[in-house]
DOMISE-391717 format. One line per 5 residues: number of its first residue (from 1); their letters; for each residue x, y, z of N, C-alpha, C, O, CB. Coordinates in Angstrom, 3 decimals, padded with zeros to 6 digits. Glycine has a CB too. Example, Ala and Ser with C-alpha at 12.3 -4.5 7.8 and 13.67 -1.06 7.14 Angstrom:
2
1) AS) 013.190,-005.690,007.800,012.300,-004.500,007.800,013.200,-003.300,007.800,014.236,-003.319,008.465,011.308,-004.473,009.046  012.850,-002.250,007.080,013.670,-001.060,007.140,012.900,000.030,007.870,013.409,001.138,008.039,014.084,-000.598,005.725 $
***
This chain:
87
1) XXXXX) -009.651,013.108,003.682,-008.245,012.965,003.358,-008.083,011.819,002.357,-008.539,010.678,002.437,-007.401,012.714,004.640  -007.406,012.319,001.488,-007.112,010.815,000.390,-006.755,009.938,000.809,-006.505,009.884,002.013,-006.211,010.734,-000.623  -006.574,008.829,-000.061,-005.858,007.264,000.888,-003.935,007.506,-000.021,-003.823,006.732,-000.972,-007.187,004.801,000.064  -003.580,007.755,000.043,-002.278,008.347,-000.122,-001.313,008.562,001.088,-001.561,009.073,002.180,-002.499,009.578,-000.700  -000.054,007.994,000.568,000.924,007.759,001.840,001.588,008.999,002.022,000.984,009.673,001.188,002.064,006.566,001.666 $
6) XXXXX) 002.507,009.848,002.596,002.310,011.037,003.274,004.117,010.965,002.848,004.754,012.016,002.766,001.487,011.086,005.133  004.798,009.571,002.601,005.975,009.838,002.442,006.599,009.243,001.209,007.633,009.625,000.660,006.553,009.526,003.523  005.604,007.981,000.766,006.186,007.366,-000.374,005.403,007.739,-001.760,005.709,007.598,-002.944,006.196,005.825,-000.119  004.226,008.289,-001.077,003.183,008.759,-002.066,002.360,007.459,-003.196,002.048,007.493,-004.386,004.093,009.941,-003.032  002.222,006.287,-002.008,001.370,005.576,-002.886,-000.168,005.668,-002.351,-000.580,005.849,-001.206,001.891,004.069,-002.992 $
11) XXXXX) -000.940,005.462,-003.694,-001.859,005.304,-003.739,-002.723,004.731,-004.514,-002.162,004.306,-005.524,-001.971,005.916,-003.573  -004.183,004.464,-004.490,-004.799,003.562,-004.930,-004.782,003.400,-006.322,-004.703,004.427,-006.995,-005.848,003.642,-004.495  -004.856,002.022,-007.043,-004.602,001.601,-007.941,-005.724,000.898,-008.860,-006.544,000.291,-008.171,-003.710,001.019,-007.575  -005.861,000.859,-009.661,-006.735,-000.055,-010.602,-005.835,-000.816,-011.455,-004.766,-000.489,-011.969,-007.755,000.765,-011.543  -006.666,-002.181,-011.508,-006.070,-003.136,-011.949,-007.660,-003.872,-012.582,-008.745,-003.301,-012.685,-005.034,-003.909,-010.717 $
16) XXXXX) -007.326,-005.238,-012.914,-008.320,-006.107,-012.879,-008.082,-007.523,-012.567,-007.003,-008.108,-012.664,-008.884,-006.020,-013.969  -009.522,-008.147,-012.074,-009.800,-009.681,-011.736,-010.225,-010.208,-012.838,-011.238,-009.717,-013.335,-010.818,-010.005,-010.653  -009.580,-011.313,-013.490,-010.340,-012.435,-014.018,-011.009,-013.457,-013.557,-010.439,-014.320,-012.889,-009.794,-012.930,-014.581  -012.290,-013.512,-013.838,-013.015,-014.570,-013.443,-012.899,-015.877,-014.805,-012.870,-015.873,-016.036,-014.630,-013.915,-013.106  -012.854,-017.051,-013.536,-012.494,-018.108,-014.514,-013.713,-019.005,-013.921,-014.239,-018.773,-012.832,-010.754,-018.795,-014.452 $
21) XXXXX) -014.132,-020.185,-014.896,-015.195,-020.543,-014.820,-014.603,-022.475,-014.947,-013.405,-022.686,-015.136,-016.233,-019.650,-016.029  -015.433,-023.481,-014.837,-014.652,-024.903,-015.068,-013.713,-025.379,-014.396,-012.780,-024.639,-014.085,-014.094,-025.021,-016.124  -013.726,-026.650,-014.029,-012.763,-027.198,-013.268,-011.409,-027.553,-013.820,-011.390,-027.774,-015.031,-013.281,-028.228,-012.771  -010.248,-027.651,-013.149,-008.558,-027.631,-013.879,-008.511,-028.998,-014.347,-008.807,-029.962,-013.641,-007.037,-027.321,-012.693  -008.152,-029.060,-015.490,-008.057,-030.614,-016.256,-007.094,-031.572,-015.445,-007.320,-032.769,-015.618,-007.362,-030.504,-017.947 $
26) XXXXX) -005.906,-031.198,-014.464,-005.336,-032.140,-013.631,-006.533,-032.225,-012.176,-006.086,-031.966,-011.058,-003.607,-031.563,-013.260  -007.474,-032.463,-012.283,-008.686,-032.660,-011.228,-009.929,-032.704,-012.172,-011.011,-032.169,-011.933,-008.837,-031.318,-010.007  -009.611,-033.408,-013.251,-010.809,-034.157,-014.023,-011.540,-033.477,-014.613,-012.615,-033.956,-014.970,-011.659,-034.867,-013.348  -011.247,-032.274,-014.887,-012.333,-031.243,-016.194,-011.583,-031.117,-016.910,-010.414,-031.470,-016.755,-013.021,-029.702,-016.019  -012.273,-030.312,-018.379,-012.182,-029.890,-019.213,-011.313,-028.491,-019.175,-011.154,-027.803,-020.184,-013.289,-029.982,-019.567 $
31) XXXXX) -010.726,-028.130,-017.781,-009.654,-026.681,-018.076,-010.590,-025.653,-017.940,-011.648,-025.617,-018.569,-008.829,-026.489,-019.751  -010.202,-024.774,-017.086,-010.570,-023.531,-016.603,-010.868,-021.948,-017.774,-009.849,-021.421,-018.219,-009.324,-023.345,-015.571  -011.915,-021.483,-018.071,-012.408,-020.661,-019.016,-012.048,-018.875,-018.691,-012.098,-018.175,-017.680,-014.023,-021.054,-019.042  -011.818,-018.725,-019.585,-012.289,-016.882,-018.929,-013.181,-016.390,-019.568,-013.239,-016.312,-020.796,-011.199,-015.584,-019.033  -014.527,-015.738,-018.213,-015.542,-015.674,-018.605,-015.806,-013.999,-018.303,-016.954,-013.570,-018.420,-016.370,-016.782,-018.011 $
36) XXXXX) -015.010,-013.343,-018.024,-015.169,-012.279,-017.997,-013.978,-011.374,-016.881,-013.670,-011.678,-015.729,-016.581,-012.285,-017.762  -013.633,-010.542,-017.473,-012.345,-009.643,-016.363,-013.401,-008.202,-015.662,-014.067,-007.513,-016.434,-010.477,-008.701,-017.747  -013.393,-008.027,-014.648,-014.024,-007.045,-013.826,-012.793,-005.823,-013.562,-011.607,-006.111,-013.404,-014.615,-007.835,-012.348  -013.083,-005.072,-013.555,-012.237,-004.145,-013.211,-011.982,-003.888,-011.124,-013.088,-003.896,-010.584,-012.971,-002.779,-014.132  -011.335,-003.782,-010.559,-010.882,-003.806,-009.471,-009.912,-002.617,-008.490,-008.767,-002.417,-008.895,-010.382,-004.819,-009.712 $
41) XXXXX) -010.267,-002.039,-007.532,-008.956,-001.211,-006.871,-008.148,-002.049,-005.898,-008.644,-002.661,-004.951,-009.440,000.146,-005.993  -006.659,-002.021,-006.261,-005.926,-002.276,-005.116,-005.635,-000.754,-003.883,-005.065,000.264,-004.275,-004.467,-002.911,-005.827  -006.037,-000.880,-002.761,-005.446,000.065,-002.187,-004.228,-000.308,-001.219,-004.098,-001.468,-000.827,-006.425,000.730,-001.586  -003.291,000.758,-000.822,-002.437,000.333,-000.166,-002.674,000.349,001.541,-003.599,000.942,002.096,-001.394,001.023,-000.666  -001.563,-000.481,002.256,-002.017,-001.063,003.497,-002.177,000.696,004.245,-001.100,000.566,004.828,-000.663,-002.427,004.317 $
46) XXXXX) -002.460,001.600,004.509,-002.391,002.485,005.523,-002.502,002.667,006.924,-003.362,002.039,007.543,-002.908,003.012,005.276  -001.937,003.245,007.345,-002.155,003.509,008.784,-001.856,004.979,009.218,-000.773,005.403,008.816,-001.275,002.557,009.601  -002.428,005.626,009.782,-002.382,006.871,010.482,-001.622,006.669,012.097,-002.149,006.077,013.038,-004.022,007.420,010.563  -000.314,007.304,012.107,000.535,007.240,012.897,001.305,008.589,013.683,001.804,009.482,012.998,001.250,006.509,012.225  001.337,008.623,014.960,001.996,009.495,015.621,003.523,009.558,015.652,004.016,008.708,016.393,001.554,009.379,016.731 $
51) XXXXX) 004.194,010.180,015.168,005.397,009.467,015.053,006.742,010.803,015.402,007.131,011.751,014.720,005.408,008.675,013.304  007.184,010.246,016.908,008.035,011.046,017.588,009.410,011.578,016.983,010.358,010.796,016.912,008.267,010.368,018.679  009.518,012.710,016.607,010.683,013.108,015.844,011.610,013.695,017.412,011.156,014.602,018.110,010.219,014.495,014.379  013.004,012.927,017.747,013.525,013.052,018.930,014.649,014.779,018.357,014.765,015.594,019.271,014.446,011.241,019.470  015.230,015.110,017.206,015.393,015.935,016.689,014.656,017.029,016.804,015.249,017.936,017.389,015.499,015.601,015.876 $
56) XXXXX) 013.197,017.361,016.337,012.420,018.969,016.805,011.891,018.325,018.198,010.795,018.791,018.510,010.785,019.745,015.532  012.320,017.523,018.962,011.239,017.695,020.133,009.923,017.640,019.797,009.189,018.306,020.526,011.333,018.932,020.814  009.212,016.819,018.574,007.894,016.975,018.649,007.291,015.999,017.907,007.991,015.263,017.212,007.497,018.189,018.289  006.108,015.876,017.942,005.038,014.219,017.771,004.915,014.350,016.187,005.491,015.426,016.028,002.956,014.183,018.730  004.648,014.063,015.314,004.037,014.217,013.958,002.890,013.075,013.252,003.274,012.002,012.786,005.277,014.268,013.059 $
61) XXXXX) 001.695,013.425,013.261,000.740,012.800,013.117,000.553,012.526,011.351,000.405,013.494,010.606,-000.322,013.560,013.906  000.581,011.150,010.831,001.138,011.077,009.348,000.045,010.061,009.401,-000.548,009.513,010.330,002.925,010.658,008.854  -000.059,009.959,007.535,-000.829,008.906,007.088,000.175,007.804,006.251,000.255,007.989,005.037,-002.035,009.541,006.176  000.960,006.643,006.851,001.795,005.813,006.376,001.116,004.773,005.719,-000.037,004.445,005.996,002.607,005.397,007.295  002.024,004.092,004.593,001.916,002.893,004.138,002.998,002.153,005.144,004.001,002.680,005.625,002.168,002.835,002.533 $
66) XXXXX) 002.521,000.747,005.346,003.528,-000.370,006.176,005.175,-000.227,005.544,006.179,-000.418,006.229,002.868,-002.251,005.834  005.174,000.096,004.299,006.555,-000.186,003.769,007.209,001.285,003.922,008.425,001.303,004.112,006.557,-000.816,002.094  006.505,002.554,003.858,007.496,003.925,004.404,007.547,003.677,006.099,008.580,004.072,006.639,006.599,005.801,003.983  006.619,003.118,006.885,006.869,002.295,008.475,007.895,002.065,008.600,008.557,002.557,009.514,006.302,001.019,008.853  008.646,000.785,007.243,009.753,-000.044,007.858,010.959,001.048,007.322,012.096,000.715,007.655,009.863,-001.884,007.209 $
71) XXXXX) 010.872,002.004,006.724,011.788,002.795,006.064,012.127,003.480,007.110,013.337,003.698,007.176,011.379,003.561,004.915  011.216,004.083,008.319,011.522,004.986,009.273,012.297,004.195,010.405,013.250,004.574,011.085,010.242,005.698,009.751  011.772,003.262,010.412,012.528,002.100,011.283,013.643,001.855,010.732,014.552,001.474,011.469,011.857,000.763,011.429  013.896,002.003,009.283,015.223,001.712,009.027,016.474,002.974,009.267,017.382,003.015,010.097,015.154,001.236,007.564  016.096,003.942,008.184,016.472,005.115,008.743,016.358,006.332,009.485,017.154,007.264,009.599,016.634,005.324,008.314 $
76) XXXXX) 015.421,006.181,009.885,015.233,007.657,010.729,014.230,008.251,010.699,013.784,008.345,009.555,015.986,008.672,010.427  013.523,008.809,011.609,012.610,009.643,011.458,012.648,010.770,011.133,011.588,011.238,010.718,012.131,009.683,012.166  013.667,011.526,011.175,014.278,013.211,010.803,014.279,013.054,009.526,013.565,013.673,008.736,015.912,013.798,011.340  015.748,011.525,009.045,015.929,012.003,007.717,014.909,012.034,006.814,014.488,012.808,005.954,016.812,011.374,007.162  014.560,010.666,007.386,012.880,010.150,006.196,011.887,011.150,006.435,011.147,010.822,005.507,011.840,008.393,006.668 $
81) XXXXX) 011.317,012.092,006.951,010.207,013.039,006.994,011.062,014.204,005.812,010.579,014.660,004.775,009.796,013.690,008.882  012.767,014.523,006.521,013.030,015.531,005.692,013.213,015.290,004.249,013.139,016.362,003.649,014.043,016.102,006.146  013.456,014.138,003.345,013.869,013.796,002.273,011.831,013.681,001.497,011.484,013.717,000.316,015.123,012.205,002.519  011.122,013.572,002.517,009.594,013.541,002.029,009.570,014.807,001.667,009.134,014.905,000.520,008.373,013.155,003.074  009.945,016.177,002.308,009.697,017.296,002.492,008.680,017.709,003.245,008.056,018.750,003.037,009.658,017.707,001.586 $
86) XX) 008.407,016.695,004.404,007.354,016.612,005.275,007.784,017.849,006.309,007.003,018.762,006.578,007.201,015.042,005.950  009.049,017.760,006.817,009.614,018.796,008.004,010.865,019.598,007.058,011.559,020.476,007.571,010.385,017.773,009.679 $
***
C-alpha cells in the first residue's frame, strides 16, 4: 500500500538537506560553508486507523495523516469520509 493519506491525499515528498561545514562566526569561526545539498524524502506522519462511522453502523479501516485525524475530530466522521469520496 502506498504511504498516501486516504483523505487528504498527502504524500511523500522530496526536498533537500544542506550540509554546512565550519563553525558560526558569533562562536569564533570563520562562518558556516555549503559543502554540498543531498537530496532527501519528507514523508508524512501516518497512521492506519479503525474509525467508527456511528451513521452506517460500521468500523472503517483507513490510512490517515495526524492532520485529516484532527479534521475528523473536528468535523465528523460521515461528513469527512463522504467529502473524501471514501463512503
Amino acid at each position: 500500500m502506498a504511504r498516501i493519506c486516504s483523505i487528504r491525499g498527502t504524500r511523500v515528498r522530496s526536498g533537500g538537506k544542506i550540509h554546512r561545514s565550519g563553525l558560526a562566526k558569533k562562536k569564533g569561526g570563520i562562518g558556516r560553508h555549503v559543502t554540498k545539498v543531498v537530496k532527501r524524502t519528507i514523508s508524512p506522519n501516518l497512521q492506519t486507523k479503525r474509525i467508527w462511522v456511528p451513521e452506517l453502523n460500521v468500523f472503517v479501516k483507513l490510512k490517515l495523516s495526524c492532520r485529516a485525524l484532527k479534521t475528523i475530530n473536528k468535523n465528523g466522521a460521515f461528513v469527512t469520509l463522504k467529502k473524501a469520496g471514501i463512503v
